[in-house]
TORSEVEX-539724 format. One record per residue: residue number from 0; x, y, z of N, C-alpha, C in turn. Coordinates in nm, 2 decimals. Layout:
BEGIN
REC | nr | n_u | n_v | n_w | ca_u | ca_v | ca_w | c_u | c_v | c_w
REC | NUM | X | Y | Z | X | Y | Z | X | Y | Z
...
END
This chain:
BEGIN
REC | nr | n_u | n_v | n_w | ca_u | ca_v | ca_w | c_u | c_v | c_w
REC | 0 | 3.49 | 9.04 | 7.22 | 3.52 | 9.03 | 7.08 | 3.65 | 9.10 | 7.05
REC | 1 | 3.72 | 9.20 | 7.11 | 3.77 | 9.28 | 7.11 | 3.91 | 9.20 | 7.11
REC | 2 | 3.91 | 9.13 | 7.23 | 4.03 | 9.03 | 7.28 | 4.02 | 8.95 | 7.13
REC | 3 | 3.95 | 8.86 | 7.12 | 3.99 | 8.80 | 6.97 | 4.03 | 8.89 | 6.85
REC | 4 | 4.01 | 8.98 | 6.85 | 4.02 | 9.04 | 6.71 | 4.21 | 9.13 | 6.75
REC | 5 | 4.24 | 9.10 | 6.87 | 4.34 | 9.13 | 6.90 | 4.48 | 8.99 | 6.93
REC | 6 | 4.42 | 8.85 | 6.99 | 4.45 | 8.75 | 6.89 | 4.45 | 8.76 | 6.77
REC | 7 | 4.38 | 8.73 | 6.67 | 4.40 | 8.73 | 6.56 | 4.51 | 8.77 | 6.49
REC | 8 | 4.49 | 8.89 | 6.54 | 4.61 | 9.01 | 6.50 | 4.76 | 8.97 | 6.51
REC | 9 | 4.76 | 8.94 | 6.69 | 4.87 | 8.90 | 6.72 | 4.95 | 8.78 | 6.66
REC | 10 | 4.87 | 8.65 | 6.62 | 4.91 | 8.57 | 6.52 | 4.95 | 8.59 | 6.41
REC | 11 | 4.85 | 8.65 | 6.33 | 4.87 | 8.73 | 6.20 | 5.04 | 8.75 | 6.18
REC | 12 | 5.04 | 8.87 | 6.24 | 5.18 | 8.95 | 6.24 | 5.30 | 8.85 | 6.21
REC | 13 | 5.29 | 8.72 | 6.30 | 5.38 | 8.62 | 6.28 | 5.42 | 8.60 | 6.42
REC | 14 | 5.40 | 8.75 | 6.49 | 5.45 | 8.73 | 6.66 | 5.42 | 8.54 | 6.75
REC | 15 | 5.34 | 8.51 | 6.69 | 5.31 | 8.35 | 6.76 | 5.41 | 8.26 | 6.70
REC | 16 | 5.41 | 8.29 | 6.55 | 5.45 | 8.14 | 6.49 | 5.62 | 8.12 | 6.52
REC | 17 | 5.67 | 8.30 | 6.54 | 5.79 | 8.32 | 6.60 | 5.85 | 8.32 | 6.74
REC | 18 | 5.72 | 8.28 | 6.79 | 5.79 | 8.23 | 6.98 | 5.70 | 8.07 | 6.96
REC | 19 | 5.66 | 8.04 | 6.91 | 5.65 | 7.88 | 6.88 | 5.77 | 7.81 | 6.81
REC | 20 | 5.85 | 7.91 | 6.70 | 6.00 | 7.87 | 6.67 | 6.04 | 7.82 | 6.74
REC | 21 | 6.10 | 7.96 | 6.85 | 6.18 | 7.98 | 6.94 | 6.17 | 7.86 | 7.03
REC | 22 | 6.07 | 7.84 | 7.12 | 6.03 | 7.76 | 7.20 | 6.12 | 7.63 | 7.15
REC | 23 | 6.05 | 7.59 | 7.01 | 6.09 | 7.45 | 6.99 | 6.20 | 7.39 | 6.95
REC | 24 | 6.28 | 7.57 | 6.89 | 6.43 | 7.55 | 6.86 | 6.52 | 7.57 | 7.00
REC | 25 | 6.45 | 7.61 | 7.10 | 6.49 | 7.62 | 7.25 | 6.46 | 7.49 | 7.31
REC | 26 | 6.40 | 7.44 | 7.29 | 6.39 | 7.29 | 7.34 | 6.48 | 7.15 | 7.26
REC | 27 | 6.49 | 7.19 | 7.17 | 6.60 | 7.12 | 7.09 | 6.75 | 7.13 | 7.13
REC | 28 | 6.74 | 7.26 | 7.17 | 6.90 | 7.31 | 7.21 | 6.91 | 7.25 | 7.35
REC | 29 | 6.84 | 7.29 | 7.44 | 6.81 | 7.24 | 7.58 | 6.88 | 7.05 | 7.53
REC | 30 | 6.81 | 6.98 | 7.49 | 6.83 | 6.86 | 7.47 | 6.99 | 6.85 | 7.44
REC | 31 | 7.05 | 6.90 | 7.33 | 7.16 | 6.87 | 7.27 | 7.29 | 6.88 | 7.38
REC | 32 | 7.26 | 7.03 | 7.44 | 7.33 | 7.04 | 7.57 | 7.31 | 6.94 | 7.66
REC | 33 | 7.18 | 6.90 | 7.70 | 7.20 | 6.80 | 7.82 | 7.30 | 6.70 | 7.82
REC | 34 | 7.27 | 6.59 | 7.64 | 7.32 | 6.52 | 7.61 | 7.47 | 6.54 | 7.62
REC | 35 | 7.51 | 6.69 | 7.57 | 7.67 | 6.73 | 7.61 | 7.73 | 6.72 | 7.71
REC | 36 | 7.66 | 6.77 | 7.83 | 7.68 | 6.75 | 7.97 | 7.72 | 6.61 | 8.03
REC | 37 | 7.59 | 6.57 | 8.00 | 7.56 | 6.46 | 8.08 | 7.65 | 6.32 | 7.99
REC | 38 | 7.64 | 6.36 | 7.89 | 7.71 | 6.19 | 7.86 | 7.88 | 6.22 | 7.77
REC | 39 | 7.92 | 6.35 | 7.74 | 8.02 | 6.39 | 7.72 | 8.12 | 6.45 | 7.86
REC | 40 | 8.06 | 6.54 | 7.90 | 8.14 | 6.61 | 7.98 | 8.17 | 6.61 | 8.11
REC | 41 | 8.09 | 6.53 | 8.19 | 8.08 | 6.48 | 8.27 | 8.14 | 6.36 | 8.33
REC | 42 | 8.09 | 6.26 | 8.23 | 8.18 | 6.13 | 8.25 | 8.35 | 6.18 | 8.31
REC | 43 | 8.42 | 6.23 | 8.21 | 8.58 | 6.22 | 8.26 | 8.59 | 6.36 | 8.41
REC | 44 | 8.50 | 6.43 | 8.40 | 8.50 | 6.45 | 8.56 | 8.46 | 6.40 | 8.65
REC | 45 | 8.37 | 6.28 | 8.62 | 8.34 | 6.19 | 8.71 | 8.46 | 6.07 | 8.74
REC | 46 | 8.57 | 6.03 | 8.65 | 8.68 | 5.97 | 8.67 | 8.81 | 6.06 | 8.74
REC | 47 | 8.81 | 6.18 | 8.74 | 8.86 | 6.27 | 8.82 | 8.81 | 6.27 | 9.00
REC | 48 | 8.73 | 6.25 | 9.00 | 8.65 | 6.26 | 9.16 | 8.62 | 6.11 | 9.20
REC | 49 | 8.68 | 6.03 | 9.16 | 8.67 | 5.92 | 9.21 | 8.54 | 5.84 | 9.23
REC | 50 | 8.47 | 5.89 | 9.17 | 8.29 | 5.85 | 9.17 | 8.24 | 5.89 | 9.27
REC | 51 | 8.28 | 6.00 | 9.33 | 8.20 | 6.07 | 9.47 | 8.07 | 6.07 | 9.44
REC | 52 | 8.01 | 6.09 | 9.47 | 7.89 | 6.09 | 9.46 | 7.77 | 6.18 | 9.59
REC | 53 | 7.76 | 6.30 | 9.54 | 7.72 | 6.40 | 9.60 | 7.61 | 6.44 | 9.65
REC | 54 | 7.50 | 6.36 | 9.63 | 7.43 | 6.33 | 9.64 | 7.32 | 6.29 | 9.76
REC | 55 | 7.42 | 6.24 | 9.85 | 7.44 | 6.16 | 9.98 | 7.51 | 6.26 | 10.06
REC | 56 | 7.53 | 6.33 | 10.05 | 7.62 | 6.48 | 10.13 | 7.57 | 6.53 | 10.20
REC | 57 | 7.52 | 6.55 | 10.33 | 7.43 | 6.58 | 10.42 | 7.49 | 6.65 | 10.56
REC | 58 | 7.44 | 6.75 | 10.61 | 7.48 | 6.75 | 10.71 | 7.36 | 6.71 | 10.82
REC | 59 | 7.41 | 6.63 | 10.94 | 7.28 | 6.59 | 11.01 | 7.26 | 6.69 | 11.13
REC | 60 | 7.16 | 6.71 | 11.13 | 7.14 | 6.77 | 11.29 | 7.10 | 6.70 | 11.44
REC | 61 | 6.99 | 6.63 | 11.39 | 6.96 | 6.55 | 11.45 | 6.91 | 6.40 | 11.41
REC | 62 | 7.01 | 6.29 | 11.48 | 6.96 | 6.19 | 11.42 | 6.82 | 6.13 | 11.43
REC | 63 | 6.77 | 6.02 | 11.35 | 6.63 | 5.97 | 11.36 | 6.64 | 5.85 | 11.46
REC | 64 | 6.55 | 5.89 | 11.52 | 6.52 | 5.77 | 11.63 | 6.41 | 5.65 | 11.63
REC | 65 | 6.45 | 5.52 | 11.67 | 6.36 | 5.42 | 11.68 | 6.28 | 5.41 | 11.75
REC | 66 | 6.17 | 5.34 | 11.77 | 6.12 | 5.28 | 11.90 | 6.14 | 5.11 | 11.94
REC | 67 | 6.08 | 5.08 | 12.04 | 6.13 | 4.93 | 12.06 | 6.09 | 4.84 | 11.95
REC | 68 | 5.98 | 4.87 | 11.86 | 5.94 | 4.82 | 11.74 | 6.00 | 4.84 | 11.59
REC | 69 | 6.12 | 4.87 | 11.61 | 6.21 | 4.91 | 11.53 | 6.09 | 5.04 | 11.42
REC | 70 | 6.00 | 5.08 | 11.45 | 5.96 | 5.18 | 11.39 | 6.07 | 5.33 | 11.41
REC | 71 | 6.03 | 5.40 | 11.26 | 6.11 | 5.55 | 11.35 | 5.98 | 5.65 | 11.43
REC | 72 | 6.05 | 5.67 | 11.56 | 5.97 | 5.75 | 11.63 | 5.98 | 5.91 | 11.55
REC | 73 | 6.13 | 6.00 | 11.55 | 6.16 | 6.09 | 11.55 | 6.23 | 6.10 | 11.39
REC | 74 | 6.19 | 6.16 | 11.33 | 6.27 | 6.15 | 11.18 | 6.38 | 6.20 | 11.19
REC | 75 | 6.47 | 6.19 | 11.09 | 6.61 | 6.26 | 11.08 | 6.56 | 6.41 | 11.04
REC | 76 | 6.65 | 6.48 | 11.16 | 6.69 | 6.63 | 11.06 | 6.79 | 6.63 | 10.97
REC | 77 | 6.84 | 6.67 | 10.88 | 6.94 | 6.70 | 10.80 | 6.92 | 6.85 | 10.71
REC | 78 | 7.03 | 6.91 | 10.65 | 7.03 | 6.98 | 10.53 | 7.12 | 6.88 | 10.46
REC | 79 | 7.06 | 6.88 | 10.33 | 7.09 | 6.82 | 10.22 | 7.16 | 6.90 | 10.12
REC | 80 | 7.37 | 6.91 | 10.18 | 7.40 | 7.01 | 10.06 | 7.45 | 6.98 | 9.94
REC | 81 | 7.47 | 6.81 | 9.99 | 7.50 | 6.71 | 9.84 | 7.45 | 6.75 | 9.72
REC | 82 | 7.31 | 6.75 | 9.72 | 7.25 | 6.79 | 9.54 | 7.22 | 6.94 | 9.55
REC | 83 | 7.23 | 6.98 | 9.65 | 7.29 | 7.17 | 9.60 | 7.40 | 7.20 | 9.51
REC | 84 | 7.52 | 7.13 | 9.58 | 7.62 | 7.13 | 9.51 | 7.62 | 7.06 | 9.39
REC | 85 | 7.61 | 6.95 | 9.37 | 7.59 | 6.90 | 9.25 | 7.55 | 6.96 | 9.13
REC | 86 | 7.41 | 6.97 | 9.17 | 7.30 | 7.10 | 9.13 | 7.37 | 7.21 | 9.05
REC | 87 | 7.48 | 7.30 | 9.11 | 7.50 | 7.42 | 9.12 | 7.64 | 7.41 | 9.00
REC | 88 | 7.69 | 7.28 | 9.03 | 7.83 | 7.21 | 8.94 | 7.76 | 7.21 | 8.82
REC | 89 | 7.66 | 7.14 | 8.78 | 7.57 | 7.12 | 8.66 | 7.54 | 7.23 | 8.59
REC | 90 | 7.47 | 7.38 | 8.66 | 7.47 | 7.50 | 8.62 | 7.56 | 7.58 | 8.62
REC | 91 | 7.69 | 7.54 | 8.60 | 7.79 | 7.63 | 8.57 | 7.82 | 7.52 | 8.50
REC | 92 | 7.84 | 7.41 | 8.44 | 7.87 | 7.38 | 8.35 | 7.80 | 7.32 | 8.21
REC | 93 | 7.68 | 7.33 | 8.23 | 7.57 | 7.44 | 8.16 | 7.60 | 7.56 | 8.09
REC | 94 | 7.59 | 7.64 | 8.17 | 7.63 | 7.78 | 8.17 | 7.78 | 7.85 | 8.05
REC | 95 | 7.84 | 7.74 | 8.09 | 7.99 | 7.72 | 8.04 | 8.00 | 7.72 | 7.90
REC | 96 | 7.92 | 7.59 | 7.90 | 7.91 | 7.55 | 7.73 | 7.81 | 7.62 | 7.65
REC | 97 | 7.70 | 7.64 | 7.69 | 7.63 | 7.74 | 7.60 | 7.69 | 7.90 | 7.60
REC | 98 | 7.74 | 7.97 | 7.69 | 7.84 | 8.07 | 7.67 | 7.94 | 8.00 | 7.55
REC | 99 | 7.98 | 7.89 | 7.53 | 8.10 | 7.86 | 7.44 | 7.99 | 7.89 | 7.28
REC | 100 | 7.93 | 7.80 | 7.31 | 7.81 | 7.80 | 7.18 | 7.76 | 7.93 | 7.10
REC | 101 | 7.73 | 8.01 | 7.20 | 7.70 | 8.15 | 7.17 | 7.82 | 8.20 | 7.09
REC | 102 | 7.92 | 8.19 | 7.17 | 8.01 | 8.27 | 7.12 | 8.07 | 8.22 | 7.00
REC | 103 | 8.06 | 8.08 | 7.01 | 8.11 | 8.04 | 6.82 | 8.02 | 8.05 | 6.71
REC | 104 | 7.91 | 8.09 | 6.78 | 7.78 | 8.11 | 6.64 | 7.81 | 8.31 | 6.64
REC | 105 | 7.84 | 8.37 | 6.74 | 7.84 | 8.45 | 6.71 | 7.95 | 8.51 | 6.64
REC | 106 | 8.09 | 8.46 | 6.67 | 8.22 | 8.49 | 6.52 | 8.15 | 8.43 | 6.40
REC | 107 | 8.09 | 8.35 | 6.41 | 7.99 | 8.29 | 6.27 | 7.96 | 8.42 | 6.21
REC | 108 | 7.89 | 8.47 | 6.25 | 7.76 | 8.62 | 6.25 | 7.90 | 8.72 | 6.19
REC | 109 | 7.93 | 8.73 | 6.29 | 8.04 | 8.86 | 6.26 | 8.12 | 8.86 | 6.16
REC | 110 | 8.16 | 8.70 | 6.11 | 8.27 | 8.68 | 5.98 | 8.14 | 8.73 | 5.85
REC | 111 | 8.01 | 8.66 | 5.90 | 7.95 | 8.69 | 5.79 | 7.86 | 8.81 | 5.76
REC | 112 | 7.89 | 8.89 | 5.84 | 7.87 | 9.04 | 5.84 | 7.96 | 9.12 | 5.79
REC | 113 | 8.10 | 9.07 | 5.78 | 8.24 | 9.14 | 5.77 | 8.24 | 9.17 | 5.60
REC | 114 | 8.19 | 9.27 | 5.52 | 8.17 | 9.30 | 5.38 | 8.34 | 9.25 | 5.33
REC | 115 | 8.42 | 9.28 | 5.40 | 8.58 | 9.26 | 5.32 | 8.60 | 9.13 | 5.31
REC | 116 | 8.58 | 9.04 | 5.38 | 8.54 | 8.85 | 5.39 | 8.52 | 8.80 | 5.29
REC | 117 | 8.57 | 8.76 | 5.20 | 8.54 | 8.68 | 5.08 | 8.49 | 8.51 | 5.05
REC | 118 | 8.54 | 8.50 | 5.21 | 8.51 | 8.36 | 5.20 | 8.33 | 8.33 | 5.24
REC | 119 | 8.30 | 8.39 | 5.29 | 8.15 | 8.38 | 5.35 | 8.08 | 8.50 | 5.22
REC | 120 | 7.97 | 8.46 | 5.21 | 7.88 | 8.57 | 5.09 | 7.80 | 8.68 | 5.17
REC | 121 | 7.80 | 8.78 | 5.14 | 7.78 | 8.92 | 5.25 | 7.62 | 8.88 | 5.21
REC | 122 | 7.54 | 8.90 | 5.35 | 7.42 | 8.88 | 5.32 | 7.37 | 9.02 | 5.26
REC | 123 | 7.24 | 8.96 | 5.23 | 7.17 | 9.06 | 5.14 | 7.17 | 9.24 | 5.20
REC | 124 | 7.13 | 9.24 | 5.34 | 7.08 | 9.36 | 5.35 | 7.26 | 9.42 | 5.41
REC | 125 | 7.33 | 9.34 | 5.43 | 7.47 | 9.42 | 5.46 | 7.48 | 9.48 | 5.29
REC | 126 | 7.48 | 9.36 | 5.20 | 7.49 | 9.41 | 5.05 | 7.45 | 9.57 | 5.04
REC | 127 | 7.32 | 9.58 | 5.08 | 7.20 | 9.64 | 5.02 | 7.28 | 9.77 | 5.08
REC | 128 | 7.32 | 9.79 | 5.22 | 7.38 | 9.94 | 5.27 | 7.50 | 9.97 | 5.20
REC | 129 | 7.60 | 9.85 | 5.19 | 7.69 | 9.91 | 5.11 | 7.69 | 9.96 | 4.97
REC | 130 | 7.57 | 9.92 | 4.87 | 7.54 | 9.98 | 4.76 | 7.51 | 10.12 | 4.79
REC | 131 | 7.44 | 10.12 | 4.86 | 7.35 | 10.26 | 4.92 | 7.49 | 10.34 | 4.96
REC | 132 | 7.56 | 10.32 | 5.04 | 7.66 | 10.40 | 5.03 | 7.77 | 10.44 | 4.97
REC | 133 | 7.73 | 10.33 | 4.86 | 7.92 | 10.38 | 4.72 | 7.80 | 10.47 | 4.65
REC | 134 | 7.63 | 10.46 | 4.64 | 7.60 | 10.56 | 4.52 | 7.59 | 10.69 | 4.61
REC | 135 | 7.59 | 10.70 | 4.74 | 7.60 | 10.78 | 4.85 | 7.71 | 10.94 | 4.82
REC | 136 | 7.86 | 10.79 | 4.82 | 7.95 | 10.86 | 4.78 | 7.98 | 10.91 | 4.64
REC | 137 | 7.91 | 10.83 | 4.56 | 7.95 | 10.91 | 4.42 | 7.82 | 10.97 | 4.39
REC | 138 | 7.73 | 11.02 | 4.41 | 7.64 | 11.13 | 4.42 | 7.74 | 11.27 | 4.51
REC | 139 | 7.78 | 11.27 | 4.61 | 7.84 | 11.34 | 4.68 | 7.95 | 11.40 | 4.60
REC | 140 | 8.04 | 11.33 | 4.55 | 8.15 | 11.30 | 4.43 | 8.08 | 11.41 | 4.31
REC | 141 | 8.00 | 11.34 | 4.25 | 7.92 | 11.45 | 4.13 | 7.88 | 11.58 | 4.16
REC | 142 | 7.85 | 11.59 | 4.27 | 7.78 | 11.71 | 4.41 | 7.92 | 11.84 | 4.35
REC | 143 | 8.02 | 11.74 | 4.42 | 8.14 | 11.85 | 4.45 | 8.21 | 11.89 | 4.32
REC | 144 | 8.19 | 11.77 | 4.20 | 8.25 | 11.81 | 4.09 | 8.17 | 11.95 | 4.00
REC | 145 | 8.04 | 11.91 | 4.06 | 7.94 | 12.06 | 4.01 | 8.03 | 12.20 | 4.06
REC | 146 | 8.07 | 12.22 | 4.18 | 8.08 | 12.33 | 4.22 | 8.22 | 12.42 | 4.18
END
């Protein structure tokens, strides 16, 4: 009973409905990036590399062997470092563009945190400290004029 009444709670608070956001505004983002990757970014590096295709990149150890029935007796050994690599190209250029993303949403943030910025509207609670500290200083101001 205990455990439910400790759900509840935890819903309550909002802690659920705010990693159910997250989740689905993370899954949205995940998408938009792929799409960036894959069908923007990619393409003209793929006309740079001649349509290699990495894929197929193997190194063999030992080859696979037949028998007189054209069956394979012995399978191929290989390491496969073609979609390692590939793989690894993809997460750093991944990596790339959401570092870029971050950082242009966060000069976003920072212009609209900047109280001197005119062009963006200082949000409320930046507002709310700087009132708190002009009556700060002119309380302090009155303070000193007393003495």
């Amino acid at each position: 009973m205990k455990l439910l009444q400790e759900f509840k709670e935890f819903a309550v608070k909002g802690n659920m409905m705010d990693m159910a956001i997250g989740i689905i505004i993370g899954a949205s983002f995940n998408q938009v990036i792929d799409v960036l990757v894959k069908q923007i970014l990619l393409p003209p590096l793929s006309l740079l590399s001649d349509g290699i295709n990495l894929d197929n990149k193997k190194l063999i150890l030992r080859e696979s062997q037949t028998n007189a029935f054209g069956d394979i007796s012995v399978q191929e050994v290989a390491i496969s470092y073609g979609q390692f690599v590939e793989t690894f190209l993809d997460f750093l250029i991944v990596g790339f563009t959401i570092f870029m993303v971050v950082k242009f949403i966060n000069r976003l943030n920072k212009k609209a945190e900047d109280p001197s910025d005119k062009t963006v509207s200082t949000p409320k609670n930046i507002q709310l400290l700087m009132d708190m500290n002009s009556l700060l200083e002119e309380q302090n101001r009155i303070l000193k004029e007393k003495k």
